[in-house]
C-alpha positions in Angstrom: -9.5 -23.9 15.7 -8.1 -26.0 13.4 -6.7 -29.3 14.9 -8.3 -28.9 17.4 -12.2 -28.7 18.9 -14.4 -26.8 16.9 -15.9 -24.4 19.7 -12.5 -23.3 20.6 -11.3 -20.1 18.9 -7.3 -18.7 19.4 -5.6 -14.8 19.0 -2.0 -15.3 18.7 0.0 -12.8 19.1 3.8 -11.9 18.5 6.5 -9.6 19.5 10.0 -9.6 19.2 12.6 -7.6 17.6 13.4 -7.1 14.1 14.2 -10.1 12.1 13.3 -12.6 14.9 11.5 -14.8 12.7 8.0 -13.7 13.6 7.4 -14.0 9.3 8.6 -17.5 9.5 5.7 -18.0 12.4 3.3 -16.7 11.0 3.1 -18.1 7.5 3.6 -21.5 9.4 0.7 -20.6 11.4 -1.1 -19.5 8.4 -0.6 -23.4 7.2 -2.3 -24.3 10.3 -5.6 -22.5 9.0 -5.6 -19.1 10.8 -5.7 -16.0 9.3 -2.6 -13.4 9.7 -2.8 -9.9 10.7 -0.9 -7.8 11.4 -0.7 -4.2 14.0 1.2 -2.7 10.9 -1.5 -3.4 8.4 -3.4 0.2 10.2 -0.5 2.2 9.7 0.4 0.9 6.0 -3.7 2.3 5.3 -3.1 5.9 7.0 0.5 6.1 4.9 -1.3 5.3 2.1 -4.4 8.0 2.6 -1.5 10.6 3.4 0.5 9.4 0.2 3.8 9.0 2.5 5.7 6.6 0.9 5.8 3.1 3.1 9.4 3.3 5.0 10.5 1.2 7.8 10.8 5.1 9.2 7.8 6.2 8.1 5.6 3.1 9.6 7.6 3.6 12.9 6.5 7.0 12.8 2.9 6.3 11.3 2.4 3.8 14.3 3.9 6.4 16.6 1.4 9.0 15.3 -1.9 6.7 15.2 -1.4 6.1 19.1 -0.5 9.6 19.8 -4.5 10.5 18.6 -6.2 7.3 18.9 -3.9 5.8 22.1 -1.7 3.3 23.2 -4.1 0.0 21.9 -5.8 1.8 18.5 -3.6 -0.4 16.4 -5.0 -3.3 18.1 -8.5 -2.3 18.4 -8.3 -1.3 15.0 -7.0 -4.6 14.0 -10.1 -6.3 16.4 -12.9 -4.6 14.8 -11.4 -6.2 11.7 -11.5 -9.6 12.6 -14.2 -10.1 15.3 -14.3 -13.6 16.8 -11.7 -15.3 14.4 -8.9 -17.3 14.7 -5.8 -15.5 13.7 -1.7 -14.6 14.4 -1.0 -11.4 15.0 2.3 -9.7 13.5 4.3 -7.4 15.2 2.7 -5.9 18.4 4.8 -3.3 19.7 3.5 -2.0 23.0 1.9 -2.7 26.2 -1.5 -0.9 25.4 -1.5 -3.4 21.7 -1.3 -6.2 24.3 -4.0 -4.9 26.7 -6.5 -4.1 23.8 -5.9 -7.7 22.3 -6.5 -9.2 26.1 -10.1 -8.1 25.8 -10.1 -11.6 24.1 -10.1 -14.3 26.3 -8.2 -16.5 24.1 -5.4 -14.1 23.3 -1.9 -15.8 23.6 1.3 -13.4 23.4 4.4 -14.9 22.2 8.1 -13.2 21.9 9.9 -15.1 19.0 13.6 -14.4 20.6 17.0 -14.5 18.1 20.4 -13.5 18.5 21.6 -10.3 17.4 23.8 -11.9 14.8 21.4 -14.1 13.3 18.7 -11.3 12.9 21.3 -9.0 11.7 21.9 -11.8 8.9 18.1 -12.7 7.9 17.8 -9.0 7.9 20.2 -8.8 5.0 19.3 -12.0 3.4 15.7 -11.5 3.1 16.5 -7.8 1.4 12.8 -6.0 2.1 12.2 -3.0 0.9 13.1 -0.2 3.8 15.4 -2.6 5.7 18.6 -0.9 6.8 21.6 -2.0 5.3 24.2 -1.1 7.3 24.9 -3.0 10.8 25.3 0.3 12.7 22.1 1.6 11.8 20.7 -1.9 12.6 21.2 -1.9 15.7 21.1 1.6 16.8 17.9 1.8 15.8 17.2 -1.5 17.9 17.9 0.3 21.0 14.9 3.5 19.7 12.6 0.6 19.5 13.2 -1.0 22.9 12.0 1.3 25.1 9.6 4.2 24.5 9.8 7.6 25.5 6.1 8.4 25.5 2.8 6.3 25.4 2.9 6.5 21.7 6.3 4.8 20.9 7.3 1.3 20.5 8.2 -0.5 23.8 9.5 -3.7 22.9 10.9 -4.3 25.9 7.8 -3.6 28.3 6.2 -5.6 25.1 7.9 -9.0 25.6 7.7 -8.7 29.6 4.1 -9.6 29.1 4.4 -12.6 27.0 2.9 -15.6 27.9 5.3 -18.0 26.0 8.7 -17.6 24.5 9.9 -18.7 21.1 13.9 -19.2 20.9 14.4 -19.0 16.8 18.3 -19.4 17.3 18.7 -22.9 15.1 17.6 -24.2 12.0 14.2 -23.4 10.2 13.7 -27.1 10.4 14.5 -26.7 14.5 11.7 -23.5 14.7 9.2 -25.8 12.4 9.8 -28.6 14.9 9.3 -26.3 17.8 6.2 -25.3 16.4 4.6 -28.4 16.4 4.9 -29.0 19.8 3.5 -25.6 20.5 0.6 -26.0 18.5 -0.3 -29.6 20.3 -0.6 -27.3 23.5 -2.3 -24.8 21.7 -4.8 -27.3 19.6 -6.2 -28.5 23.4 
């Protein structure tokens, strides 16, 4: 791992909800010398080889329909097959069975990056992506879908973040997070 010895590999993974700053982690991670993933990256490549258009809705659903056939971790596994042994962040892991596929590594390390509904609900505008919602109702309505699943195949968020093994407040400044993250990398470099 970089910074740290060279014998030593490290999965990091995150969760958290929508606009959390998980991007932010990431690409600072990314600076660090791992390589970024992401759960999502499987669903974007069965959109595209369906030619459905790539949606916030439609990956929700893409995700939703990948596990359905494949089960609860075949985004993860997917993702695993990808990147064997390497270091790496994960983006976005939205259920239990992600979390329990990605644990077949020994040095898998869940993280929830946690931020106010506010401040997520502003980044969210800010940051403009394509498929974001614009209006703040819809935001967080479709918050609450996303928390808790109704079946195996849905996102759990929730159930997610209970099985982190650290926690990430991104409430302050980007210099504050960056800060943050140097300290969590010195426990993580060991």
């Amino acid at each position: 791992m970089p910074g740290g010895p060279a014998h030593q590999n490290v999965l990091i993974g995150l969760t958290g909800r929508y606009a959390s700053g998980k991007s932010t982690v990431v690409a600072w991670l990314v600076s660090k010398g791992l390589g970024s993933e992401s759960c999502s990256d499987s669903i974007r490549a069965h959109l595209k080889e369906k030619g459905i258009e790539e949606s916030r809705e439609n990956l929700i659903e893409g995700g939703n329909e990948l596990r359905r056939i494949g089960g609860a971790g075949i985004l993860a596994e997917m993702l695993l097959e990808r990147i064997g042994e390497g270091d790496a962040v994960i983006d976005s892991i939205r259920t239990p069975g992600e979390v329990k596929a990605l644990r077949q590594r020994d040095d898998f390390i869940l993280i929830e990056v946690i931020s106010g509904m506010e401040a997520r609900w502003q980044r969210a505008q800010d940051r403009a992506r394509t498929g974001d919602i614009s209006d703040k109702e819809t935001f967080f309505a479709n918050e609450e879908k996303e928390a808790v699943a109704k079946d195996e195949s849905g996102q759990a968020l929730n159930a997610t973040a209970a099985l982190a093994d650290l926690i990430l407040v991104n409430d302050g400044s980007l210099e504050e997070l960056h800060s943050d993250l140097e300290e969590l990398w010195v426990i993580l470099s060991k």
